[in-house]
N, C-alpha and C positions, 0 to 999 in steps of 0.2 A: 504494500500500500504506500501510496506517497504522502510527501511529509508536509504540501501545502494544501491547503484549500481553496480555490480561486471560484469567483463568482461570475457565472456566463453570459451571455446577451441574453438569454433567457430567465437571468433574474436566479437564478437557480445553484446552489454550491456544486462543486464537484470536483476532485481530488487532483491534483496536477503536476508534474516533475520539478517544472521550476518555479520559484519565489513569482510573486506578482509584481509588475512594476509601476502599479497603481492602488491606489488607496483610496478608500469610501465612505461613506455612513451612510447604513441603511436608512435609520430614517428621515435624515434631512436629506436622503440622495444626491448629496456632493460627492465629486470624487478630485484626488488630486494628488502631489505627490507625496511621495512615501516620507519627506522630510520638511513638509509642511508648520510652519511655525504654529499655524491656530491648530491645528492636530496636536500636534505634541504638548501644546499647552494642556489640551482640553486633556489628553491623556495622563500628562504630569497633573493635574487638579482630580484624577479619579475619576472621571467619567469617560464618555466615548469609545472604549475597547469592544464593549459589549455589543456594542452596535457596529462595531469596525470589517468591512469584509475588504478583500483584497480583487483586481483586475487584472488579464494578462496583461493588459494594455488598451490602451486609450479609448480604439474603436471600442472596443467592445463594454467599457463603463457607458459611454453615448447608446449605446445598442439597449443594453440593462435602462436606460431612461435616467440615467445619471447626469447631472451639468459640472460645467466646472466650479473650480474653487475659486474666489476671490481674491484670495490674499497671497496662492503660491500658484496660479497662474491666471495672473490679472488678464491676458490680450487673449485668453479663450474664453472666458467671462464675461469681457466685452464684445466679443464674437455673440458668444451665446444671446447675450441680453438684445444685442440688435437687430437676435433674429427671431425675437419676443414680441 
């Protein structure tokens, strides 16, 4: 069995060989990078893990109904938002 769980355009977990190179929260469904400042705060203050799913990659957070993040990828958020 593999040692990640990555979440698929179908919204769905399911087990995968390599690390994800995106990061999520279910229920705000942002996604963004894995060294995200408001992430890692929100995880350094105790919260967020539990909700935390992982992406192979980019397409596929967008795919899942994920937007971007604000604050660690500002120019796909304004992408996103302008096309709100």
């Amino acid at each position: 069995m593999s040692p990640y769980t990555l979440t698929g355009a179908d919204g769905r977990p399911y087990f995968g060989s390599t690390p994800g190179s995106v990061g999520g929260h279910r229920v705000s469904k942002i996604y963004g990078r894995l060294d995200c400042p408001s992430a890692l705060r929100a995880i350094a203050a105790g919260g967020y893990v539990r909700h935390r799913v992982f992406f192979p990659d980019v397409p596929t957070a967008i795919a899942a109904g994920y937007r971007p993040c604000a604050v660690c990828l500002p120019e796909a958020y304004r992408q996103w938002k302008a096309r709100q």
